[in-house]
N, C-alpha and C positions, 0 to 999 in steps of 0.2 A: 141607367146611364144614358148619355145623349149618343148623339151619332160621333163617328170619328172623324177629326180634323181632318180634312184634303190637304195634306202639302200643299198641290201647287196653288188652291184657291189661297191658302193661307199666304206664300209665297208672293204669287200676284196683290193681294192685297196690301200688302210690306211693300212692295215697289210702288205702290198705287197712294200710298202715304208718303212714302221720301219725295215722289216727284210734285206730290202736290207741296209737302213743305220747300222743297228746295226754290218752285216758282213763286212761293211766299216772299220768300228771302230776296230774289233778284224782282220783285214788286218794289217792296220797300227800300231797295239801292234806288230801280228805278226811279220811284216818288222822289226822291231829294233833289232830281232836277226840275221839281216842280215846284215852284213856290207856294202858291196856295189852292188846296182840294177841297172841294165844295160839293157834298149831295143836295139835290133840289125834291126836297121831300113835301107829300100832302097824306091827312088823314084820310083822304076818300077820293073818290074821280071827279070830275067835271069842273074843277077849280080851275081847271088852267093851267097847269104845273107844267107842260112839256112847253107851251108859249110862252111864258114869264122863261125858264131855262134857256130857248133858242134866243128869244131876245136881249134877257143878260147878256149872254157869250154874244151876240153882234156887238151888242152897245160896247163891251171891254175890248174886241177886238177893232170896232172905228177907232178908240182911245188910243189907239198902234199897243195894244197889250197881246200877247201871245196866246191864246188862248186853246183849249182843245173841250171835244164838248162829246163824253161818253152818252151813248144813248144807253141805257142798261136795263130798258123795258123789253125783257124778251119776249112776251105775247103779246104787247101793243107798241113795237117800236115806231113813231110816228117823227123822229126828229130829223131823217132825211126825204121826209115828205114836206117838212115844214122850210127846208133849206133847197128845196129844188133837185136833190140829189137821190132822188128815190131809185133812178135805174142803177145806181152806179154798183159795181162789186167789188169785191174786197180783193186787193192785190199786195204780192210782195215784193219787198226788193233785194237785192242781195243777199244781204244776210238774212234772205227768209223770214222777215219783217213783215207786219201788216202796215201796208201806208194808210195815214188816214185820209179820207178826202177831204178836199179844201175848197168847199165851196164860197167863199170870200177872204182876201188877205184877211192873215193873222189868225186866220178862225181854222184849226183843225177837226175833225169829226170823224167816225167810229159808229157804228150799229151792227146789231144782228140781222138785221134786212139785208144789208148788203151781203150776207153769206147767205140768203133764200135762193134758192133756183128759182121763184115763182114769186112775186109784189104779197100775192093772194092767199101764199103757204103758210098756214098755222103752225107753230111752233107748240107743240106735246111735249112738253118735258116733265118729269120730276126735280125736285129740288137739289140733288144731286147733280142735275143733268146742268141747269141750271147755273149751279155756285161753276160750276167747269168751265161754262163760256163766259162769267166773266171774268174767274179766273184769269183764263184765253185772252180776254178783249184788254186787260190791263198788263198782263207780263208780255205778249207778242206785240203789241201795235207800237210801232215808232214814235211815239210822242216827242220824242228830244223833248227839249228844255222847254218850259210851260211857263208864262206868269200866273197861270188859272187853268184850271180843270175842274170841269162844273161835269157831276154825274148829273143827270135826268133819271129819276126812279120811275118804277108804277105805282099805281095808287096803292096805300098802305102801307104796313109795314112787314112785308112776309121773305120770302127767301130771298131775293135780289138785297133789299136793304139789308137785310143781315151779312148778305155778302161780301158788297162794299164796305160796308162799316168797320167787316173783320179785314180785308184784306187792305186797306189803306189805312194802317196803326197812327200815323200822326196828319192824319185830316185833319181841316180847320174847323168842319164842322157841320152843320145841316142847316139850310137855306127853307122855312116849313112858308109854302102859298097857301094860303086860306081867302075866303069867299068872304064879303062884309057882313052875311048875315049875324046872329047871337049863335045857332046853331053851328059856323065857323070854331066856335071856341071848344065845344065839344070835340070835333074831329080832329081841330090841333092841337087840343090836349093828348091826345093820343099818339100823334108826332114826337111832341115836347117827352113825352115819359119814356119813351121808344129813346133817344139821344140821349136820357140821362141811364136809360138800361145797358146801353152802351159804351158810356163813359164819353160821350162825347158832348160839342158844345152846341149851341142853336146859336147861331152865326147872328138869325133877324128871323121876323119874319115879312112876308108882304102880301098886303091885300090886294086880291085881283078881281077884276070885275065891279071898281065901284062906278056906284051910279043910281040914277032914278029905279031903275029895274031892280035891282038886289039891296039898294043903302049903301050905308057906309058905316067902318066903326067896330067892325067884328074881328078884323085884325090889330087894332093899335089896342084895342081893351081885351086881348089876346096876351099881347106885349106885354101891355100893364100888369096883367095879372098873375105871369110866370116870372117877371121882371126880365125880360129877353129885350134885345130890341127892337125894335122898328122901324124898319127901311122905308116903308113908304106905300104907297096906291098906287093903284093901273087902274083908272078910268076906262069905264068902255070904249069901244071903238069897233063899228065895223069892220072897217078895213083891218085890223087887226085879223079878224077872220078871214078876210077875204087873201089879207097875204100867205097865210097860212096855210091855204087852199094854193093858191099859185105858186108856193116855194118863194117867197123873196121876205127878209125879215123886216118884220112892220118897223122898226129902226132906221133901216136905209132907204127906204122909200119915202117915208114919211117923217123926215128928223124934225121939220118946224110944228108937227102935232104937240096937244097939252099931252098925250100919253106917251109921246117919245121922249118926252121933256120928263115926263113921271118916272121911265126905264132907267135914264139918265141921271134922274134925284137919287133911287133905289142904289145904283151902283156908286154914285158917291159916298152914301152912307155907310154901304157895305165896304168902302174903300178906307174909310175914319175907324168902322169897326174894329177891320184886321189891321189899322195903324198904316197904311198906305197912302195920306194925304195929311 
């Protein structure tokens, strides 16, 4: 025979359920004043995915679109480094709400940096620990009314993406960055199969980093081959890096670049996708 049930552990775990479904519930009310959610998902790291994410969310936020832009990389949260907002902390307001900071009209944001005591502090969680804070970052943060909500994942597919995925029931979809190489096709097949395990749809996908250095071509024969669509390239660009480094989004600084011009294709195409033009 095994050991005997603990009441109160049992107990505590019963209330440790209802409250997680119940913040389920007031998720999915919340979501409906968001027009459309977006995860920005990659098969693997170094593609770019957190800079292709910041500068979507600028480029639909110059458009005058309302935008809010979850960072939900809990061990490499990088998007209020990317937005100049790396000191900022997480505050509430009256009703005990997280405000999001607003480091440019129309553009809302949200991370788990901003709840670090220390820039430098490593975040140790388990998976559990985990699904809680973003749990957390979507039921508590004040988003009000959204035209876009663009999650920024981590590389992969592991417990963050499973989280978001479950917790925002009528998303639009997943947004998968890939690299131009052939090897790209690989790592976003692994995206792609990840969306359809979860019954969701692939928005586009886009390739970043084309150029003499990497080619081109490993995201649109991506496209072609899952029949998903294709939003478009991101040409290299220094300054791309460099803004990235300095907090200001390579979009606003640089709007007459070929690659601000390219962010600007992207988000048109994604705008015909979900029927918004």
């Amino acid at each position: 025979m095994g050991a005997p049930v603990d009441p109160n552990q049992a107990k505590a775990m019963a209330e440790r359920v209802k409250q997680s479904k119940e913040a389920e519930k007031r998720i999915a009310e919340k979501m409906k004043g968001i027009k459309h959610k977006l995860m920005v998902l990659s098969g693997k790291g170094g593609v770019g995915k957190t800079t292709v994410a910041v500068n979507l969310a600028a480029t639909l936020a110059l458009k005058g679109f309302k935008v809010g832009l979850l960072d939900a990389d809990i061990h490499g949260p990088n998007v209020p480094k990317m937005l100049g907002v790396q000191n900022a902390k997480l505050q509430v307001n009256e009703e005990q709400k997280i405000v999001p900071v607003e480091p440019i009209p129309n553009l809302k944001v949200i991370s788990i940096q901003m709840a670090l005591p220390q820039d430098d502090l490593p975040v140790v969680w388990r998976g559990p620990l985990k699904h809680k804070a973003i749990q957390q970052l979507l039921d508590e943060v004040a988003w009000g009314e959204l035209d876009y909500l663009i999650v920024d994942m981590p590389p992969g597919t592991g417990d963050e993406s499973l989280s978001v995925a479950q917790l925002i029931p009528d998303m639009d979809g997943m947004l998968i960055v890939v690299t131009p190489q052939e090897v790209a096709i690989l790592d976003a097949t692994k995206a792609i199969n990840f969306a359809k395990q979860m019954n969701k749809s692939v928005v586009g996908i886009i390739e970043n980093m084309t150029g003499e250095i990497f080619g081109e071509g490993g995201g649109k024969k991506t496209a072609e081959k899952y029949k998903v669509p294709f939003l478009g390239s991101i040409p290299m660009d220094g300054n791309i890096v460099r803004c990235g480094d300095t907090g200001t989004p390579f979009v606003l600084e640089y709007k007459d670049t070929e690659a601000a011009k390219a962010f600007e294709n992207v988000v048109n195409n994604l705008q015909n996708v979900l029927g918004e033009s």
